[in-house]
N, C-alpha and C positions, 0 to 999 in steps of 0.2 A: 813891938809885935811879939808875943807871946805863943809860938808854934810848939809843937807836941812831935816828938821823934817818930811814933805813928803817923802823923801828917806828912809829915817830912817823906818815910816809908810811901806813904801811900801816892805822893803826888812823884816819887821818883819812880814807883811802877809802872807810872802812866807814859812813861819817857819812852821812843824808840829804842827798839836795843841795841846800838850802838850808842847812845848816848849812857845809857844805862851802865855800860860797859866804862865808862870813861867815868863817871862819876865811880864807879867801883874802884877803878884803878887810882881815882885822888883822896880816895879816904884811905886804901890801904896804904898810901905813900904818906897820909898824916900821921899814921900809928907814932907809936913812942921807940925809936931804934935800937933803946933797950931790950925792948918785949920781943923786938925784929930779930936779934940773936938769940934770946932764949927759944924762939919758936924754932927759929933756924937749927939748934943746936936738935930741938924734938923730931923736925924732919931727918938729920941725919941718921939720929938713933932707930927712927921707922925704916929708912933706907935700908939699914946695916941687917936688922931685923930680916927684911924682906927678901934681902940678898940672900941671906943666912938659911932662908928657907928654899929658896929654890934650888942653889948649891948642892942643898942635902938632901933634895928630891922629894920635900914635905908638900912644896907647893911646886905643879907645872905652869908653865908658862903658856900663855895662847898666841900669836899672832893679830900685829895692828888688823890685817885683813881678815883674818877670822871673827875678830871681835867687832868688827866694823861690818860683815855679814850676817851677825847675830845681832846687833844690835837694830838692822835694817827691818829684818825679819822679823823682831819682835814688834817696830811698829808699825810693820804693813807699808815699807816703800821696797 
């Protein structure tokens, strides 16, 4: 059987989304554990970033509830 990564894609769209969700979560655990820490290493450096900016008052901060009010609002629940 000779399937296409598009196919593949397209037949896992069709999945509920909780399945969908689980299939997500068994390919990101096949990854290569090498790539796992270089990635790892790139969210810390965004973390430190990020931190670094609110610290210095470059970037404010919102609230889960605030952001979770605006986000209601924008799609109409």
């Amino acid at each position: 059987m000779n399937i296409s990564v598009e196919q593949i894609a397209e037949e896992a769209l069709s999945l509920p989304s909780e399945a969908r969700a689980l299939l997500a979560d068994r390919l990101v655990e096949s990854l290569d554990p090498a790539e796992d820490g270089y990635i790892r290493q790139l969210w810390i450096k965004e973390v430190r970033r990020r931190l670094d900016e609110v610290r210095s008052g470059e970037v404010a901060t919102i609230s889960g509830e605030d952001v979770f009010a605006q986000v209601r609002a924008s799609i109409g629940r």
